[in-house]
C-alpha positions as CSV (number, residue, x, y, z in Angstrom):
1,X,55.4,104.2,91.7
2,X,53.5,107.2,92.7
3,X,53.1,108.2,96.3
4,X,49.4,106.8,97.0
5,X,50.2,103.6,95.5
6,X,53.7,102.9,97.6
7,X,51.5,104.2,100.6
8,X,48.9,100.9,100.2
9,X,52.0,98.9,98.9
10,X,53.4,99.4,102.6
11,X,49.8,99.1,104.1
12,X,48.9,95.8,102.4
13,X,52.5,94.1,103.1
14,X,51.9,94.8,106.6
15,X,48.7,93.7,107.1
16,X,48.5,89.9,107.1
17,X,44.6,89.8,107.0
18,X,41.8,91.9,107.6
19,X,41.6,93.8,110.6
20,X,43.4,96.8,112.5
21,X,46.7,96.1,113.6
22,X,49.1,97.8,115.9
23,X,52.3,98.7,114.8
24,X,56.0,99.5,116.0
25,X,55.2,103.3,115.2
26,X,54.2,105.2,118.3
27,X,50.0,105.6,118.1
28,X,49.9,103.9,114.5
29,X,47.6,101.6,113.9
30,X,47.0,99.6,110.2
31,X,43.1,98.9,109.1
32,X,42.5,96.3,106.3
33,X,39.4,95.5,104.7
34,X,38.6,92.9,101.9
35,X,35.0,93.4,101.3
36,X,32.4,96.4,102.2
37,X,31.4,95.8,105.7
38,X,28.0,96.2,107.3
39,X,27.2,99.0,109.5
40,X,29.3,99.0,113.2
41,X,28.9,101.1,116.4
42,X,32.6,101.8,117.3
43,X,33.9,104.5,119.8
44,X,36.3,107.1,117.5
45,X,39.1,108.4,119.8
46,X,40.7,111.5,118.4
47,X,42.8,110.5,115.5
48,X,44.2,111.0,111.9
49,X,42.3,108.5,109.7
50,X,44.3,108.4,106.4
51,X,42.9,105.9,103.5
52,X,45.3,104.6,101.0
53,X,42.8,102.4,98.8
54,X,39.2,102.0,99.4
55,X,36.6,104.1,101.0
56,X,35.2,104.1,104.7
57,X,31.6,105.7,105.9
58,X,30.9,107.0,109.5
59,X,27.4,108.1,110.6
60,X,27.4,110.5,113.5
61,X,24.1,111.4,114.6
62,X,22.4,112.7,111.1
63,X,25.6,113.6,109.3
64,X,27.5,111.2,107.0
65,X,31.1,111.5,106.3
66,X,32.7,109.7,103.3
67,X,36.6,109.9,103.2
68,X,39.0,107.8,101.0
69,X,42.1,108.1,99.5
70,X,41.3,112.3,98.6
71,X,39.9,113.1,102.3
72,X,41.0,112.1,105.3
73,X,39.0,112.6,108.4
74,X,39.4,113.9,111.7
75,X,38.0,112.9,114.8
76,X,38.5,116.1,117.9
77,X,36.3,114.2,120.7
78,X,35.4,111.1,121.3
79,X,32.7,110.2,119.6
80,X,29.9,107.1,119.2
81,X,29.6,106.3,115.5
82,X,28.2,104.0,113.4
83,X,31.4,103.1,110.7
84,X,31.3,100.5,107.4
85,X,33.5,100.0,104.4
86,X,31.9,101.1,101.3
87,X,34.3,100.0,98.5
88,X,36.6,97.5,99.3
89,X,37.6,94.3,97.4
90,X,39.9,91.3,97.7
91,X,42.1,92.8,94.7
92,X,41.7,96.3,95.8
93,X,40.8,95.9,100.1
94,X,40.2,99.2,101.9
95,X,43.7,100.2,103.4
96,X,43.9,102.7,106.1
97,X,46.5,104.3,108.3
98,X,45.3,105.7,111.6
99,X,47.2,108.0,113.6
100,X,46.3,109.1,117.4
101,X,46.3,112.7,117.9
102,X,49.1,113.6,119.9
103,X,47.2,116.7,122.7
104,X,50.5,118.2,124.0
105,X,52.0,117.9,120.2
106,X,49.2,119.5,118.4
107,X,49.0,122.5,121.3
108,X,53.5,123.1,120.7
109,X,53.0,123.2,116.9
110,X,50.2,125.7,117.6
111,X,52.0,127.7,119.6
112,X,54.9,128.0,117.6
113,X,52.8,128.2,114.5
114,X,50.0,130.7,114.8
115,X,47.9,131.6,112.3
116,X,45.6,135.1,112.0
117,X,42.6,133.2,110.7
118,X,39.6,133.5,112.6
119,X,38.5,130.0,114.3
120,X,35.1,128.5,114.2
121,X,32.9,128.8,117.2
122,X,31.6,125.5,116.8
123,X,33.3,122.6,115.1
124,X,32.2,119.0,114.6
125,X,33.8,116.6,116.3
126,X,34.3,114.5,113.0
127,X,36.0,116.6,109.7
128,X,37.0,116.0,106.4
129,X,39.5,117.9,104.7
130,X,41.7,117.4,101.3
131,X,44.7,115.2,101.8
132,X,47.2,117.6,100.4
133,X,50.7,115.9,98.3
134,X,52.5,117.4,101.5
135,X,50.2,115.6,104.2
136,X,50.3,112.2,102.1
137,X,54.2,112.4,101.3
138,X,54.5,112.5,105.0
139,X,52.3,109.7,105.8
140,X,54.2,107.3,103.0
141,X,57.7,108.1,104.7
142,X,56.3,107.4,108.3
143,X,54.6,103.8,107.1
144,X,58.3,103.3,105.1
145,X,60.1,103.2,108.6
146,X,58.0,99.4,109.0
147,X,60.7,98.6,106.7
148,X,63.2,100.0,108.0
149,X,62.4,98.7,112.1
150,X,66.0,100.6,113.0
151,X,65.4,103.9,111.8
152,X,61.9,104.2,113.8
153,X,63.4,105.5,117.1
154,X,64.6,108.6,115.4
155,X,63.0,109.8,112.5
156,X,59.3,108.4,114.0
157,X,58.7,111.2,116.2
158,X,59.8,113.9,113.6
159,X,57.8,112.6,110.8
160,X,55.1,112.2,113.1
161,X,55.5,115.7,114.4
162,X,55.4,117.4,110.7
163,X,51.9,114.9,110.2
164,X,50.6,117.0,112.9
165,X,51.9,120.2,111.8
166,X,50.4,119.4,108.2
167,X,47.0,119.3,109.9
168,X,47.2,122.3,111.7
169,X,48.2,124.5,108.3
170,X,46.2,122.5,105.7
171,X,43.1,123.1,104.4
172,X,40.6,123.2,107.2
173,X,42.3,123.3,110.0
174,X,40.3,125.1,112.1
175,X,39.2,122.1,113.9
176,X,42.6,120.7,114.8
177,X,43.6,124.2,115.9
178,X,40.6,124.2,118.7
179,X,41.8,120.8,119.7
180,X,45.4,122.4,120.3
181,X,43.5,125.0,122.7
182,X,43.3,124.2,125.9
183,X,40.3,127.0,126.6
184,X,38.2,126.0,123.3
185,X,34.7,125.2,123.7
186,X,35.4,121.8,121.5
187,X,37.9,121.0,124.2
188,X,35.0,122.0,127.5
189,X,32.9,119.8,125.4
190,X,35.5,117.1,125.0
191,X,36.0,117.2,129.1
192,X,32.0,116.7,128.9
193,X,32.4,113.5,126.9
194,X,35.2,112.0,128.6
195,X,32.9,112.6,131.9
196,X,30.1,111.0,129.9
197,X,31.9,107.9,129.0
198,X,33.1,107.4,132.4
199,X,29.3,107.4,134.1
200,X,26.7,107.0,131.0
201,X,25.4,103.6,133.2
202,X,24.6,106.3,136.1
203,X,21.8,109.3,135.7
204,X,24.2,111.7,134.3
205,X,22.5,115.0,134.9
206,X,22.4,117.9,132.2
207,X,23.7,120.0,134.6
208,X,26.5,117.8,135.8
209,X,27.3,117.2,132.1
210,X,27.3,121.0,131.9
211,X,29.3,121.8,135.4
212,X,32.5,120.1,133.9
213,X,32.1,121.5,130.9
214,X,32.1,124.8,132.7
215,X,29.4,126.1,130.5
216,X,25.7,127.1,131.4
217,X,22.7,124.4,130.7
218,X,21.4,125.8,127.8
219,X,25.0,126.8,126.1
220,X,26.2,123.5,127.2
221,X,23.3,121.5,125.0
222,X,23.8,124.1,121.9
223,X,27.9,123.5,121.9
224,X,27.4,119.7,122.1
225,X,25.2,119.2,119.6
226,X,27.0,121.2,117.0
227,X,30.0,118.6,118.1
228,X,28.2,115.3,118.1
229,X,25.2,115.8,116.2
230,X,23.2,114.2,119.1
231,X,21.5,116.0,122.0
232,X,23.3,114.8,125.6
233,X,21.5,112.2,126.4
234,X,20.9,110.9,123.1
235,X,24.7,110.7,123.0
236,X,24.5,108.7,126.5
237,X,22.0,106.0,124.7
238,X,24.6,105.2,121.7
239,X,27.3,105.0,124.5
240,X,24.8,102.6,126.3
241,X,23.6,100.8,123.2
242,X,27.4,99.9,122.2
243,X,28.8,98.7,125.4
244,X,25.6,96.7,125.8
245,X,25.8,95.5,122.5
246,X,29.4,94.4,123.4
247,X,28.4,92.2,126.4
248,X,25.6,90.7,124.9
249,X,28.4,89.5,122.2
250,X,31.7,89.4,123.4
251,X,30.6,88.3,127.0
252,X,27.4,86.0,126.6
253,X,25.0,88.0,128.1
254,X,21.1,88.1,128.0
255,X,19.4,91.0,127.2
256,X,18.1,91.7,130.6
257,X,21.5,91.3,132.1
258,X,23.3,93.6,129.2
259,X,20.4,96.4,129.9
260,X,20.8,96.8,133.5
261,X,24.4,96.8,133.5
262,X,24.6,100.0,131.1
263,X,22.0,101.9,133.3
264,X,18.1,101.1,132.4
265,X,15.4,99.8,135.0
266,X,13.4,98.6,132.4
267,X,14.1,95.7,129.7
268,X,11.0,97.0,127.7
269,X,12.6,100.5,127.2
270,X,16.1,98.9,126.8
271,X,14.3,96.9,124.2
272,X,13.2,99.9,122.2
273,X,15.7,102.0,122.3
274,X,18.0,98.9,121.2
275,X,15.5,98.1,118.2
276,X,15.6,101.5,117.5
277,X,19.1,102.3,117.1
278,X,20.5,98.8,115.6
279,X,17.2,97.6,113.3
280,X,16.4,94.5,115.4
281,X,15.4,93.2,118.8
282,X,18.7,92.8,121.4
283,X,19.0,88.7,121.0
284,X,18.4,89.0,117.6
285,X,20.8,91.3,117.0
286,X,22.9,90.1,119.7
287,X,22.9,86.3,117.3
288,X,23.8,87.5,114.2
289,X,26.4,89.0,115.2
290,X,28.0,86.3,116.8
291,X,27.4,84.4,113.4
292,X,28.8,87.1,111.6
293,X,31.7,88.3,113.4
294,X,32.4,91.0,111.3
295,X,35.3,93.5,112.1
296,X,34.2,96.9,113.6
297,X,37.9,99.1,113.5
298,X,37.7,102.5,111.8
C-alpha cells in the first residue's frame, strides 16, 4: 500500500466519526470529514495541517488557500479564518492530521540548520507548500505509533522533531524559518495578535497594537496586513464576530447580549457588521446554526 493511502488508513481507523480528535501524540490532533461542509469562522493556531484524503478551503481576508493531500498548509500566527471541506464523501471523507508547531523546536532546528537563502520580508500568516515523499513518510510513521501506544514515548518526539525539520528545508520554507526567529517581523506581528486576542472586546488602539509589536504606526499596519490580509481592526471585527457568534450558539445568548460582551455600544452596528461578515442577521444566523450543528475544526 503506498504511503498516502496507509496514512488515511491510520487516520480513518482512528477516527470513530466526524470531527477533530485529540490523540496520545504530543500536539496531534485527527480531523474527519464525511461530507463538504459549509463555510466556518474558526481561530487557526500555528500548526502543520497535513491532508491524507479530501480537500479543505480557508479564506483569510481576500486570499483563498486550497490544500489536500499534495499541499499542506501552514499557519505562522494566529489567525481568524473562515474554513470548509470542499471534497469529502462518506466512502472517501476528508482526513487530516494536524500538528501544533512546536516554537522552541522550530527555533533549535534553525539554529542548528541554517540556510544562506535570503528570507522574505513579509510572509503570510497562512502557506501552502508541496508535501514532499520525505515530509509525508514522516507523517505516516508518526500516525503508525497509534498503533503501536508503547513505542510513542520514545520515538514520538524524534519523528516529530524531523516533521519540523522537514518544514524548515522543504520547499518554501521561508515562512517557518521566520517563525523560528525570535526578532522576525512575522513574530512582532504574531506578539501583536496574541495582544489582540487577549483585548479585541476593549478599544484596542493602533498605536497600542503597534507599541507591542515594537514597530511604528504606519509600518505596523503595512506588516500586518501582508500577514493577515485584513487591516488591524478589521482583524479585531472577525475576532469579535466569532466569539460573538459562539455565545449566541454555544451559550444562548441574544444578540444584544452577544454584541456588548465582544465590545460594541451599538446593536445596530453590531447588526451590520455581523450581516456583513456571515450573510444573515445575528438570530438568524445565530438559529441555523443551532439546527445545523455543523463541525467547525480545520
Amino acid at each position: 500500500m503506498e504511503t498516502l493511502a496507509r496514512l488515511a488508513d491510520i487516520l480513518a481507523r482512528h477516527t470513530p466519526g466526524d470531527g477533530a480528535f485529540d490523540t496520545p501524540l504530543a500536539g496531534v490532533s485527527l480531523l474527519r470529514t464525511s461530507s463538504p461542509t459549509m463555510p466556518m469562522p474558526v481561530v487557526y493556531e500555528p500548526t502543520l495541517c497535513l491532508v491524507a484524503q479530501g480537500r479543505k478551503q480557508a479564506v483569510l481576508g481576500t486570499e483563498t488557500y486550497v490544500y489536500d493531500a499534495a499541499n499542506y498548509l501552514v499557519a505562522s500566527v494566529d489567525l481568524p479564518v473562515m474554513g470548509s471541506v470542499i471534497e469529502a464523501s462518506e466512502d472517501k471523507p476528508y482526513l487530516c492530521l494536524r500538528l501544533n508547531l512546536d516554537m522552541t523546536a522550530l527555533s533549535d532546528l534553525a539554529l542548528r540548520h541554517p540556510s544562506d537563502e535570503k528570507l522574505p520580508e513579509d510572509s503570510p500568516g497562512l502557506s501552502l507548500n508541496r508535501t514532499t515523499p520525505e515530509l509525508l513518510d514522516a507523517a505516516l510513521r508518526l500516525a503508525a505509533l497509534l498503533d503501536t501506544p508503547s513505542d510513542i514515548d520514545a520515538l514520538a518526539p524524534l519523528v516529530t522533531r524531523e516533521i519540523l525539520y522537514r518544514l524548515l528545508t522543504g520547499p518554501g520554507n521561508g515562512v517557518v524559518r521566520q517563525m523560528a526567529r525570535a526578532n522576525s517581523r512575522l513574530n512582532a506581528i504574531a506578539r501583536a495578535i496574541v495582544w489582540l486576542r487577549a483585548h479585541y472586546a476593549q478599544e484596542c488602539r493602533i498605536d497600542d497594537m503597534a507599541d507591542v509589536a515594537g514597530m511604528s504606526r504606519s509600518t505596523f499596519h503595512a506588516h500586518f496586513k501582508a500577514v493577515t490580509s485584513m487591516s488591524p481592526l478589521e482583524f479585531r471585527t472577525q475576532l469579535r464576530m466569532q466569539e460573538a457568534r459562539r455565545l449566541m450558539v454555544a451559550e444562548g445568548l441574544d444578540a444584544a447580549s452577544a454584541g456588548y460582551r465582544v465590545g460594541y455600544e451599538s446593536p445596530s452596528q453590531f447588526s451590520r457588521d455581523y450581516a456583513r461578515l456571515f450573510g444573515a442577521p445575528p438570530a438568524r444566523d445565530a438559529n441555523r446554526l443551532r439546527s445545523e450543528a455543523p463541525a467547525a475544526a480545520h
